[in-house]
C-alpha positions as CSV (number, residue, x, y, z in Angstrom):
1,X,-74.3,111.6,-22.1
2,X,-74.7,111.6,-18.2
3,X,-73.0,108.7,-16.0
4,X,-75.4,105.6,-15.7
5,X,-76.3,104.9,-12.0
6,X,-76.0,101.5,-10.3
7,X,-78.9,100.9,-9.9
8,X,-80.5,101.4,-13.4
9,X,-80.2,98.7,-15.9
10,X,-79.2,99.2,-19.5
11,X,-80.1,96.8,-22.3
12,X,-79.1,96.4,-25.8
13,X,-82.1,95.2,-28.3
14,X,-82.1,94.5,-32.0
15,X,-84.0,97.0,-34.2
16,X,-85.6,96.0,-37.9
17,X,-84.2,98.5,-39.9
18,X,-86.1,98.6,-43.7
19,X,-84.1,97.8,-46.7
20,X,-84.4,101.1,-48.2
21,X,-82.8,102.7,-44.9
22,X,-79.4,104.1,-45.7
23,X,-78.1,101.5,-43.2
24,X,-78.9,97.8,-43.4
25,X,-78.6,95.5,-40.9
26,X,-79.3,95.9,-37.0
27,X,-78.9,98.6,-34.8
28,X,-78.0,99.3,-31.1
29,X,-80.3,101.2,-29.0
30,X,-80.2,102.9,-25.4
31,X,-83.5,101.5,-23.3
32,X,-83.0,103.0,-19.8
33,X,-86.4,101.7,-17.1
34,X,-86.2,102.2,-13.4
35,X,-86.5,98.8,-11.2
36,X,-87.8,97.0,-14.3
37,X,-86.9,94.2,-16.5
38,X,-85.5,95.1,-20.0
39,X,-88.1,96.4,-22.6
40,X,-87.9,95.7,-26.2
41,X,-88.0,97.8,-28.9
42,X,-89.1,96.8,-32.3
43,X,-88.9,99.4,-35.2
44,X,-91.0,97.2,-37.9
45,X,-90.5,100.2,-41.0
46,X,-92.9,100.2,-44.2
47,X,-95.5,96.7,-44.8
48,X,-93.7,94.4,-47.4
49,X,-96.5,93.9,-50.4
50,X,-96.1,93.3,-53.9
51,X,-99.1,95.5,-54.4
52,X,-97.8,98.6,-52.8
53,X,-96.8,100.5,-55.6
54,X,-99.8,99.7,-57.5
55,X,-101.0,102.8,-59.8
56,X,-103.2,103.6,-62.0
57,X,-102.9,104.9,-65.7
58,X,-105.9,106.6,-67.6
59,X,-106.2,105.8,-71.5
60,X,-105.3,108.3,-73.7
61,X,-108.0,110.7,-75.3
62,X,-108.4,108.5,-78.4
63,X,-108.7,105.4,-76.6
64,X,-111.6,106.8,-74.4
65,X,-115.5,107.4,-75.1
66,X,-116.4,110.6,-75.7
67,X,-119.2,112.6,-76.7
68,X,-122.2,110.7,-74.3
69,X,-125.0,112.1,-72.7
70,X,-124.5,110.1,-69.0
71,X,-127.5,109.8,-66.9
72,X,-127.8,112.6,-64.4
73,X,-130.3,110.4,-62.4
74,X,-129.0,111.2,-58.5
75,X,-129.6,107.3,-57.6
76,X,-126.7,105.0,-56.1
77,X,-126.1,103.2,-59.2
78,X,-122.5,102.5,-61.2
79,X,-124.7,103.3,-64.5
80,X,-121.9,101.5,-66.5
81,X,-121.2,97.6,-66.8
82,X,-118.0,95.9,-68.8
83,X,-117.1,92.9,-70.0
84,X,-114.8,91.8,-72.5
85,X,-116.6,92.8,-75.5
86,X,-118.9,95.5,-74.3
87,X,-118.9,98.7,-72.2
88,X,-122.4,99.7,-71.3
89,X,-123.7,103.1,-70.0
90,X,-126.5,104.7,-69.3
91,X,-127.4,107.9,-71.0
92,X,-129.6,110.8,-70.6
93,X,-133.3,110.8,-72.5
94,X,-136.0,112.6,-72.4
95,X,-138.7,110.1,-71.3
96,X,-138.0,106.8,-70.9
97,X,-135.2,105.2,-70.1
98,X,-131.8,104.3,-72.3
99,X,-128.9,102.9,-72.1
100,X,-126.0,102.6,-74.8
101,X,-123.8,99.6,-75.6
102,X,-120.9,99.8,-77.5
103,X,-118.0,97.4,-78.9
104,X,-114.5,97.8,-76.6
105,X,-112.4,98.9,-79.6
106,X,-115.6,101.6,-80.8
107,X,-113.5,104.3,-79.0
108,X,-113.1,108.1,-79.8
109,X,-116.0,110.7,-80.4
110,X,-119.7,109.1,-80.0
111,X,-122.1,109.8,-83.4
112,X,-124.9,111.8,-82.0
113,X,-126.9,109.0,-83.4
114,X,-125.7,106.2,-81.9
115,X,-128.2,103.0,-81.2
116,X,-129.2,102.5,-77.9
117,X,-131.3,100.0,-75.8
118,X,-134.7,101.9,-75.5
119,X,-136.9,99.0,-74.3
120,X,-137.8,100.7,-70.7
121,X,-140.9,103.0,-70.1
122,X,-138.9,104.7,-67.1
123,X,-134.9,105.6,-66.2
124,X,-133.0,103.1,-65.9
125,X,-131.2,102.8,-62.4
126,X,-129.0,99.7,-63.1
127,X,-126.8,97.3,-65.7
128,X,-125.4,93.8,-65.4
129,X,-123.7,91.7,-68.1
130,X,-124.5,87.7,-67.7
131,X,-121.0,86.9,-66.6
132,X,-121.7,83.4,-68.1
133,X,-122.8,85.1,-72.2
134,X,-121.4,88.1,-73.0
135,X,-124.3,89.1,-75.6
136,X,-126.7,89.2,-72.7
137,X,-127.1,92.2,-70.3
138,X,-130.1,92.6,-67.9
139,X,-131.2,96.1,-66.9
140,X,-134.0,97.5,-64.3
141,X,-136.1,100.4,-64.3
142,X,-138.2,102.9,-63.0
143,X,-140.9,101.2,-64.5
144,X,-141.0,98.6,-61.8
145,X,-139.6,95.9,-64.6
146,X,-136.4,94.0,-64.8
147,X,-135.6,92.8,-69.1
148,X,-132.9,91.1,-70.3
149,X,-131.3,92.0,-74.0
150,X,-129.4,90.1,-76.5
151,X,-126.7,92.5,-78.0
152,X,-125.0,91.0,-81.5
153,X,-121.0,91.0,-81.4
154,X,-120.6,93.9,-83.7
155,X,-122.8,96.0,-81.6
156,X,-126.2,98.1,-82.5
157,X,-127.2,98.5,-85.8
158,X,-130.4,99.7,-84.8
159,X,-132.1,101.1,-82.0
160,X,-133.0,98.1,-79.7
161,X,-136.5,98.2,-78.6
162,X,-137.6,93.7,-78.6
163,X,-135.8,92.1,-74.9
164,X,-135.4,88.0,-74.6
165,X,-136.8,88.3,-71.1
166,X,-139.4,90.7,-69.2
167,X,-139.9,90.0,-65.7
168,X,-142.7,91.6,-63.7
169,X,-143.0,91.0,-60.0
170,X,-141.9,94.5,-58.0
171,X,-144.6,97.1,-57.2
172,X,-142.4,99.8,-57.2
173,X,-139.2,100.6,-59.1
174,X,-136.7,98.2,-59.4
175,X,-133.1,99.3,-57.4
176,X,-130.3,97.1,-58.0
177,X,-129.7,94.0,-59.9
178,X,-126.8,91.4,-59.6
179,X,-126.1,88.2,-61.1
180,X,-125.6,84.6,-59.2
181,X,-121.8,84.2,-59.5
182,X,-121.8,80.4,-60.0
183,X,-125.5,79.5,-61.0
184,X,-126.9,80.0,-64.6
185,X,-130.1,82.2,-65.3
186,X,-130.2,83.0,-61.5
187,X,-130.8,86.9,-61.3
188,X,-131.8,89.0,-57.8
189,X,-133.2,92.1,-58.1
190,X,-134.2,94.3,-55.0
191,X,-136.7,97.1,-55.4
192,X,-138.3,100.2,-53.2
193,X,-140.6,97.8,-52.3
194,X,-137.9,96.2,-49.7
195,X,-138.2,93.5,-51.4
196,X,-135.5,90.8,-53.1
197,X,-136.8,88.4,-56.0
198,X,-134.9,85.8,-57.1
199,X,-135.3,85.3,-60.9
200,X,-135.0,82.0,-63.1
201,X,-134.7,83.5,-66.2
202,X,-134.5,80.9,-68.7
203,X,-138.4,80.1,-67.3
204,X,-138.9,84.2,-66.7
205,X,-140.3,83.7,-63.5
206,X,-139.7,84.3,-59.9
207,X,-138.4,81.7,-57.8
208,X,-138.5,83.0,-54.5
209,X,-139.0,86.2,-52.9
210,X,-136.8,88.2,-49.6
211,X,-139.2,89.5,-47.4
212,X,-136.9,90.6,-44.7
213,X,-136.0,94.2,-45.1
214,X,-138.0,97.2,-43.7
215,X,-137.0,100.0,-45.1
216,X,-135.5,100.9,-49.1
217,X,-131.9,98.3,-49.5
218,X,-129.0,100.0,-50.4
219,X,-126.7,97.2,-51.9
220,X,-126.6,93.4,-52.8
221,X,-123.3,91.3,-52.7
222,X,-122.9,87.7,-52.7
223,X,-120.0,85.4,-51.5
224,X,-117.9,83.2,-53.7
225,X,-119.9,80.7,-53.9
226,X,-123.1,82.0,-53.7
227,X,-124.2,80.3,-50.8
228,X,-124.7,83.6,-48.8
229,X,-125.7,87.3,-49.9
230,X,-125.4,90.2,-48.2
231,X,-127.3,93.3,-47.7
232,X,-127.7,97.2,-46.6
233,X,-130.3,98.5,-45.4
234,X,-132.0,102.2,-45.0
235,X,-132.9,100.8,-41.5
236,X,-128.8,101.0,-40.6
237,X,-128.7,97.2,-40.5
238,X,-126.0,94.4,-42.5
239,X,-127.9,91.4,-42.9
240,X,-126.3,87.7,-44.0
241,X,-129.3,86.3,-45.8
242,X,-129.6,82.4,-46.9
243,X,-131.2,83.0,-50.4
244,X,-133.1,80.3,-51.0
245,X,-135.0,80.1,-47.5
246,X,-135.2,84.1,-47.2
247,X,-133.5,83.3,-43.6
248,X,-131.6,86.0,-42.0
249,X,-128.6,84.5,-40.2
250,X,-127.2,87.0,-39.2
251,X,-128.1,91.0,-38.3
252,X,-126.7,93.6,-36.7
253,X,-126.6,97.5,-36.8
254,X,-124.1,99.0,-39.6
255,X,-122.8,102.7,-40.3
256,X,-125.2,105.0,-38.3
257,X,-124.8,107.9,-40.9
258,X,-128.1,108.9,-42.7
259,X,-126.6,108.2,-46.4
260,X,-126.6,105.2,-48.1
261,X,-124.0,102.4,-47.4
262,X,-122.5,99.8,-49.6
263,X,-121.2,96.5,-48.7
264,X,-118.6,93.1,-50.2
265,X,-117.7,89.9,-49.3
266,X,-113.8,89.4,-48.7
267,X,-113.2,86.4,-50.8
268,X,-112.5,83.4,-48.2
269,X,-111.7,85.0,-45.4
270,X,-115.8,85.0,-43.9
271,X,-115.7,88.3,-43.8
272,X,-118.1,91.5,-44.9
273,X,-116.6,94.8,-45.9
274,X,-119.1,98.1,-45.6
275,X,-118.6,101.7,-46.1
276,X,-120.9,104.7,-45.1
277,X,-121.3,107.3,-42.9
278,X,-120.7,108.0,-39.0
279,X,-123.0,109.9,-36.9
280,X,-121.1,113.0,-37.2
281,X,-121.2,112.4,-41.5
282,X,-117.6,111.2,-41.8
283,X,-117.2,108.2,-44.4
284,X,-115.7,104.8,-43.3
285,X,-115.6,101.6,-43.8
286,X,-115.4,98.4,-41.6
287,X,-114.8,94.6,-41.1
288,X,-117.4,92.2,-39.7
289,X,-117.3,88.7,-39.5
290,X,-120.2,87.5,-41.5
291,X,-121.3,85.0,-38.7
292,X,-121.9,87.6,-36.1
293,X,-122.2,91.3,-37.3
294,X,-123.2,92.7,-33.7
295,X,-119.7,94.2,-33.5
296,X,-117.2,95.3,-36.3
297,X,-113.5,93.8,-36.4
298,X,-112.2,97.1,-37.4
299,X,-113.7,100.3,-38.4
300,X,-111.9,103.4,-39.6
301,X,-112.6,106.6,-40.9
302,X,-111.3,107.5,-44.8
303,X,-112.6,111.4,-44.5
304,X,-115.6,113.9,-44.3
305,X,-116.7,114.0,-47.9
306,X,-120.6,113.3,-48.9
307,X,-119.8,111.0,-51.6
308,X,-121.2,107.5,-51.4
309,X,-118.1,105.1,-51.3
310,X,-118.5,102.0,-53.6
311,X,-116.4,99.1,-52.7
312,X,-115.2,96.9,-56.0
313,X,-113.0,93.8,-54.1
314,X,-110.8,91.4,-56.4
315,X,-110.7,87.6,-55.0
316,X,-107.5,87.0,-57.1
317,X,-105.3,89.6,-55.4
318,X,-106.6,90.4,-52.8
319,X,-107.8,94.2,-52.9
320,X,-110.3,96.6,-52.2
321,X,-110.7,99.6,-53.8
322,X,-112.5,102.8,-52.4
323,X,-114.0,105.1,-54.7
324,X,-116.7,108.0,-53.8
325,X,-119.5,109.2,-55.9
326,X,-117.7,112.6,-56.5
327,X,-114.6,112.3,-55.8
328,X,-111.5,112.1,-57.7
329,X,-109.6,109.8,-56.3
330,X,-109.8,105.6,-55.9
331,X,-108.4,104.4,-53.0
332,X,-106.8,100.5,-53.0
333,X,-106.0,98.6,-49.8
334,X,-104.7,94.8,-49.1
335,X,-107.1,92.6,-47.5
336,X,-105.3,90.3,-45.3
337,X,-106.5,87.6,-42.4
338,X,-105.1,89.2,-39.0
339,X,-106.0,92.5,-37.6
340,X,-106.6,95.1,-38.9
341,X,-107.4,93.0,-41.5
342,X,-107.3,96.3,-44.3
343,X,-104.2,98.0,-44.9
344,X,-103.7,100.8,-46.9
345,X,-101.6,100.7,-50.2
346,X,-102.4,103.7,-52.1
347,X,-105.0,106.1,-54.2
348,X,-104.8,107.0,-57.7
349,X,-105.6,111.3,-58.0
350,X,-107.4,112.8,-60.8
351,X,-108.9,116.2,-60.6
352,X,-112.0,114.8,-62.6
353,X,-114.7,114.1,-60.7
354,X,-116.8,110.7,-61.4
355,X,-120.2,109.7,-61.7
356,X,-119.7,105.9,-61.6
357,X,-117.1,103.7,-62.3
358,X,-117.6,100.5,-64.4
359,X,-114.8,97.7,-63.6
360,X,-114.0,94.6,-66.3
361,X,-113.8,90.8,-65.0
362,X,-110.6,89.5,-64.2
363,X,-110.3,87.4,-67.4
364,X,-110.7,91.3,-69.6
365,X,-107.4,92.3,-68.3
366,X,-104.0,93.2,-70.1
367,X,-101.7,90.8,-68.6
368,X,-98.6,91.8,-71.2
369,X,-98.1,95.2,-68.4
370,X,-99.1,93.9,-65.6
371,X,-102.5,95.0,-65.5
372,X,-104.7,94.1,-62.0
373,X,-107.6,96.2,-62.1
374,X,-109.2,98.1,-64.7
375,X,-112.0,100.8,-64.1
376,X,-114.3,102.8,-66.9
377,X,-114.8,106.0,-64.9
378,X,-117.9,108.3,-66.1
379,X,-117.0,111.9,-65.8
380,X,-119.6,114.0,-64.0
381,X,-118.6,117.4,-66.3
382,X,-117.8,116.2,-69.5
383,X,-119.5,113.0,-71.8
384,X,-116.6,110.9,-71.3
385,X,-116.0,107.0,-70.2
386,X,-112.5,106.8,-69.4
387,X,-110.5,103.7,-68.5
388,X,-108.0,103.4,-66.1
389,X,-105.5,100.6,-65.7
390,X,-104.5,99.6,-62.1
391,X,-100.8,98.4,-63.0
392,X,-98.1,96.8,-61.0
393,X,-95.2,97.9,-62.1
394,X,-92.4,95.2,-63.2
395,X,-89.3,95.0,-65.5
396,X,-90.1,91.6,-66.9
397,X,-92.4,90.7,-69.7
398,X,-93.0,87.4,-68.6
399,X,-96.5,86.3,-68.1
400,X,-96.3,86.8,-63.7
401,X,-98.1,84.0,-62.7
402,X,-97.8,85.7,-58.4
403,X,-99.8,88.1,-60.1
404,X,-102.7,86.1,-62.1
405,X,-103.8,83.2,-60.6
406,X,-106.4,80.7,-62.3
407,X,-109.5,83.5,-62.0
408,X,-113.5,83.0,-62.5
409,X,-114.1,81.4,-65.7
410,X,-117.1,82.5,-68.2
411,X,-118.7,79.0,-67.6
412,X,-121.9,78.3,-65.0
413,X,-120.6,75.6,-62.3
414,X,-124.1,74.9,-61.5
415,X,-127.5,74.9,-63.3
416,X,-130.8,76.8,-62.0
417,X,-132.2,73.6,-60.7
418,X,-129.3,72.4,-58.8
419,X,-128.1,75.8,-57.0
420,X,-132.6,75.6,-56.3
421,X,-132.3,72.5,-54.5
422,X,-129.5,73.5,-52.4
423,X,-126.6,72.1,-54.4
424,X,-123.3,74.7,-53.8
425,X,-120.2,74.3,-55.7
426,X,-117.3,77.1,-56.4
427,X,-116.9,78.9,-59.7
428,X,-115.2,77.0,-62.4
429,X,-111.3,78.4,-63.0
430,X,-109.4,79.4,-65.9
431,X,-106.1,80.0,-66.3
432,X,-105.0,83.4,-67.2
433,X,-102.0,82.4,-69.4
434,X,-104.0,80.7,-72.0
435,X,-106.2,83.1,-73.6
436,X,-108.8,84.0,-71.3
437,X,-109.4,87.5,-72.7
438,X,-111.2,85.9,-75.5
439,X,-114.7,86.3,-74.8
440,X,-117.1,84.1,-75.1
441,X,-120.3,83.9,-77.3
442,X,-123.2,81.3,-76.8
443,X,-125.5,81.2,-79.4
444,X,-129.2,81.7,-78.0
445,X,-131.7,78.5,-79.1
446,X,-135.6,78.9,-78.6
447,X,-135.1,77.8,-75.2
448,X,-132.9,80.9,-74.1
449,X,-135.6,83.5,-76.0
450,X,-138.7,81.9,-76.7
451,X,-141.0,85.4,-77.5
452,X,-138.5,86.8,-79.4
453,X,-137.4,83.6,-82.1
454,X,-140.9,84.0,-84.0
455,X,-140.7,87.7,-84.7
456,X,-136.9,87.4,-86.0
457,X,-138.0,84.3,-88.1
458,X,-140.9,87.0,-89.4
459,X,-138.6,89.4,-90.0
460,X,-136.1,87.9,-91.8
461,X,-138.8,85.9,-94.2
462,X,-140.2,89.6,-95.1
463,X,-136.7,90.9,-95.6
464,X,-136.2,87.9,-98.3
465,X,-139.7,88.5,-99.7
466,X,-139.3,92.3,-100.2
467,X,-135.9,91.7,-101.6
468,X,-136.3,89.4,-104.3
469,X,-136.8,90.9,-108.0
470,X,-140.0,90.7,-110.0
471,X,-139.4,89.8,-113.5
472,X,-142.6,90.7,-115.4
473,X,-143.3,88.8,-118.4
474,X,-144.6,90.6,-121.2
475,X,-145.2,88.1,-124.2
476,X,-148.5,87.1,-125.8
477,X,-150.5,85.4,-124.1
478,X,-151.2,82.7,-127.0
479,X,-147.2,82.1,-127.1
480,X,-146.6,81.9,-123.2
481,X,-149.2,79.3,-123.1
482,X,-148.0,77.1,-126.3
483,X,-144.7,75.9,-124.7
484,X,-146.0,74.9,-121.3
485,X,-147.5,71.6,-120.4
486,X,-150.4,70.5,-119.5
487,X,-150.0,71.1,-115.6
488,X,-148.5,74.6,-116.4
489,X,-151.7,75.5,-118.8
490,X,-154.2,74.3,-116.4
491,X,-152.2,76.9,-113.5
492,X,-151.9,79.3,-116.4
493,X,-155.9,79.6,-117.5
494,X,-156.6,79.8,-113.2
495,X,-154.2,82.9,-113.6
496,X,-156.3,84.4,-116.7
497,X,-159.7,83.9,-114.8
498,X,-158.1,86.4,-112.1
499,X,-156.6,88.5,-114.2
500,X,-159.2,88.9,-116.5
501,X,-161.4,89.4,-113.4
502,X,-159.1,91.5,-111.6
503,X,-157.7,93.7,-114.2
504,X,-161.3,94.4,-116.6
505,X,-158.7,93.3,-119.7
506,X,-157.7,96.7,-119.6
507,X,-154.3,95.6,-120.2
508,X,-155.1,93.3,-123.1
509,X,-156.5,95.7,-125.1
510,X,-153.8,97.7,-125.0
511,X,-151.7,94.6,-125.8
512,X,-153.6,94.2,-129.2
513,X,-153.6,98.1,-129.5
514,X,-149.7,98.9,-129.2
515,X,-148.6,95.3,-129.6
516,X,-148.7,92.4,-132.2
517,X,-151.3,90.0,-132.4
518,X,-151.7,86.8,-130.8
519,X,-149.5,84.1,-132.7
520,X,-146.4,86.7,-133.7
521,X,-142.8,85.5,-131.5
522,X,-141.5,89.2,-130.9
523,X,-143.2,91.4,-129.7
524,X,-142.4,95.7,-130.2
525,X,-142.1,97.6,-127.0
526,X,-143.9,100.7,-126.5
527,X,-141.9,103.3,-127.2
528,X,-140.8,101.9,-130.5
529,X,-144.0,101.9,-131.9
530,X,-144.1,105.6,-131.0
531,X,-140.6,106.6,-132.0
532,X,-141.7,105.0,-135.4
533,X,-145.0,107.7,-135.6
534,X,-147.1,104.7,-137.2
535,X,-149.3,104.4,-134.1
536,X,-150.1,107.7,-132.5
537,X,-150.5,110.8,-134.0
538,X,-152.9,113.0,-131.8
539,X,-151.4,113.9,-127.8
540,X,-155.2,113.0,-127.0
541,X,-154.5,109.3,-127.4
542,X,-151.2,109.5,-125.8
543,X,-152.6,110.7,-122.3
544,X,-155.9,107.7,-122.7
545,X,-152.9,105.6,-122.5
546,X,-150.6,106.9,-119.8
547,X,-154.2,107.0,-117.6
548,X,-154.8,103.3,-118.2
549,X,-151.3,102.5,-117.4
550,X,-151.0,104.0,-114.1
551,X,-154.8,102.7,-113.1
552,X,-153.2,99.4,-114.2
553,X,-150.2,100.1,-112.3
554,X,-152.5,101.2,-108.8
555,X,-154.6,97.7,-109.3
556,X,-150.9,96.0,-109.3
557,X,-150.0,97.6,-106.1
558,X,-153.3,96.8,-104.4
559,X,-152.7,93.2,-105.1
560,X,-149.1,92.9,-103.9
561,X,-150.6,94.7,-100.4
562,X,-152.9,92.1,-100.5
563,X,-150.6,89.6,-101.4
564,X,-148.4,91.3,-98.0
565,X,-151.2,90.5,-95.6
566,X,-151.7,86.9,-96.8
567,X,-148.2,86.3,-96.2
568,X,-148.2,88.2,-93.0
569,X,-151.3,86.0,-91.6
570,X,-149.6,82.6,-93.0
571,X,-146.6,83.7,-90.8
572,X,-148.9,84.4,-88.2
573,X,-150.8,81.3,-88.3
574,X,-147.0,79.0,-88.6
575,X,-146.0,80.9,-85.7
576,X,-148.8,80.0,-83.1
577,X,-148.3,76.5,-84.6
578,X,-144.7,76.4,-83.6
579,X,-145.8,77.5,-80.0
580,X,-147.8,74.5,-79.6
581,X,-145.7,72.6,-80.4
582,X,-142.9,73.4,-78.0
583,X,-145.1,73.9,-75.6
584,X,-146.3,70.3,-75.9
């Protein structure tokens, strides 16, 4: 080491060294300057997070879904919702569109035959569970409608073809969907024709529509609350939109790449998170503040693939994950409030490519291992939904209450007609110590599916009419009628009249032909009287009476057809009865 002059100066700092150095505590280091004042040195090491060594697990073979024909529609859709009793995903069909729903533990190989949802005329391009009923999930099309489906909790038993709700408003095909986080019924929908409707769907009508957007939107999200919404746009622009007004309060230019871009609010920070594509076609994502969007807070580049990134953000931890339409890989990052407000954690690596990735609500998650995330990825070259655990790895099994805080319960905090008339509250909380993976069932009244109550009410009385046995009575007539009363006589002589009229007493002469006359108590069957040989001797008379028989047998099914259709009118005639009268 060379002699120090007199007239440099030399300084001692303090270094940070990291706890996983081989050498803890501080450090001495050599800062030499020329006819300066001391400079400081600060060696900062790896970010302290309890979510740094986050990774992710995939399920086992068995516990995945195989054997599924998944859409190969090329549009910028998830194509597979989750909740704690369903996954949903859309398949492949050959006209029409289709979409299958099946049970969380239904796992292993797919029947070929498997019920589906096969209500739409046209693909469908997007799935939402209610997050408030997990029986109901809403679906748009191609066919420029948005319906809504009750699913029963053991599943499809049949092909589902009836919806609760059809709602008819866009012009063109019908993009995205999303639920209002905190308001019940409230559905948004955005189409190709750059326009946003917002839905009241316990009424099944439109309550407001978004005109704001000039060119196709790319992506819905909506704050906590769900005060605000925000949007992408074809056109390169973020928008902050006041739902209710349709007022755009705030706008500036986004990603300037030519692919779609996708966009998420950062819990309570007042921040927007967006990925897409640079000019020169690299993906990135960035940090705006959602009052002024003229200039990002950060923006950095992930890499040069042509994937679409999707951005899933969890407001109980913290975290955004990255994954590209694709790719193999999921990318999770810590949101934090100072610059640069993202930081990188990690990526879970699979050599599978995905189609779309499904993720389950917070309340659907294993908290025994330490389960924070949980994805259903759809594999692009083979018919499998696979799930994969995000886990944090600790050596307790204590419930880690750092880990879960009190997360979005399956409860509406406000009704249609408050959040309407400007009314904003939080969403209700639920602890995730006490059971919150339970999922929730409401049971639908004539309120919640008013066209469809009549047609299960006609199903189910033709199901109990076609079900129930006929006993046929075959003694005399003179007996049957000697030990009724006078009420039963008077109903049974009405039914004579129309049988005599309806039958030609066809069947009574065969009664006094083969059977005993009128006053005897038993009566012999048929083929008694011909085992015995007293009654016909010649094959000529047997086939007279297998012909009457079987006319007698046609004029019995005729009647019960017309029997069929006066029950089927009654039904009709109750039903449009019932509608007045909830209508009044």
């Amino acid at each position: 080491m060379p002699p120090v002059k007199d007239d440099l100066i030399f300084n001692c700092v303090e270094v940070n060294i990291p706890e996983k150095s081989p050498g803890k505590g501080t450090a001495l280091v050599d800062v030499r300057a020329c006819n300066k004042p001391a400079a400081k040195v600060w060696f900062r090491g790896v970010r302290s997070s309890k979510f740094r060594h986050v990774y992710g697990v995939p399920f086992k073979r068995e516990r995945c879904y195989d054997n599924i024909k998944i859409t190969r529609n090329a549009h910028d859709s998830n194509f597979c919702a989750v909740n704690p009793k369903f996954v949903a995903i859309v398949t492949e069909v050959a006209g029409g569109g289709a979409f299958l729903v099946l049970p969380l533990d239904h796992t292993g190989r797919l029947d070929f035959n498997a019920s589906r949802v096969t209500g739409h005329k046209g693909p469908v391009l997007d799935i939402k569970w209610n997050p408030f009923n997990d029986n109901v999930i809403a679906s748009c099309s191609d066919d420029c409608t948005v319906k809504l489906w009750h699913i029963p909790d053991g599943g499809l038993s049949m092909h589902l073809t009836d919806w609760l709700v059809e709602l008819h408003g866009h012009k063109r095909r019908v993009a995205y969907i999303e639920w209002h986080p905190t308001a019940e019924n409230i559905l948004f929908s955005a189409g190709f024709d750059y326009l946003i409707f917002v839905w009241d769907v316990g009424k099944g009508e439109a309550v407001k529509v978004i005109d704001c957007h000039s060119n196709v939107i790319y992506c819905m999200s909506f704050n906590r609350d769900g005060s605000l919404l925000a949007t992408t746009c074809k056109d390169k622009k973020l928008r902050v939109i006041e739902p209710r007004r349709g007022i755009v309060l705030s706008e500036g230019p986004c990603h300037l790449g030519t692919k779609a871009s996708k966009c998420t609010f950062l819990g309570a920070q007042c921040k927007v998170l967006t990925t897409g594509f640079s000019r020169h076609s690299d993906r990135q994502y960035a940090v705006w503040d959602q009052h002024d969007v003229s200039e990002p807070l950060a923006c950095e580049t992930i890499d040069s693939s042509s994937g679409v990134v999707f951005p899933y953000y969890d407001y109980d931890t913290n975290m955004v994950y990255l994954a590209g339409k694709g790719d193999g890989n999921i990318r999770y990052y810590e949101v934090v409030d100072e610059a640069p407000y993202v930081h990188f954690l990690n990526q879970f690596l699979s050599g599978n490519p995905q189609r779309g990735l499904g993720f389950m609500p917070k309340r659907g998650v294993n908290t025994s291992i330490c389960e924070v995330f949980r994805f259903y990825k759809l594999h692009t070259s083979r018919g499998l939904c696979e799930p994969i655990s995000m886990i944090v790895p600790r050596k307790s099994d204590c419930f880690q209450e750092d880990l879960y805080p009190d997360t979005a319960a399956p409860q509406p905090a406000l009704s249609a007609r408050d959040w309407l008339s400007g009314v904003n509250a939080p969403p209700l909380l639920i602890s995730m110590k006490t059971g919150v993976t339970i999922s929730t069932h409401k049971p639908r009244n004539n309120k919640d599916a008013p066209a469809l109550q009549p047609q299960d009410a006609n199903n189910r009385k033709k199901f109990a009419f076609l079900s129930r046995e006929t006993t046929p009575d075959y003694r005399p007539l003179a007996t049957w009628q000697g030990n009724q009363d006078d009420t039963q006589q008077v109903q049974v002589t009405e039914k004579c009249q129309k049988q005599n009229s309806n039958q030609n007493t066809k069947f009574h002469q065969l009664q006094k032909m083969f059977g005993k006359q009128a006053g005897d108590v038993e009566v012999v069957p048929l083929y008694k009287q011909i085992n015995q040989g007293d009654v016909f001797n010649t094959e000529h008379e047997l086939r007279l009476a297998f012909n009457r028989q079987g006319e007698e047998l046609r004029i019995v099914k005729r009647q019960l057809q017309n029997s069929q259709q006066r029950v089927r009118e009654l039904e009709q005639h109750v039903a449009s009865l019932q509608s007045r009268l909830n209508t009044t």
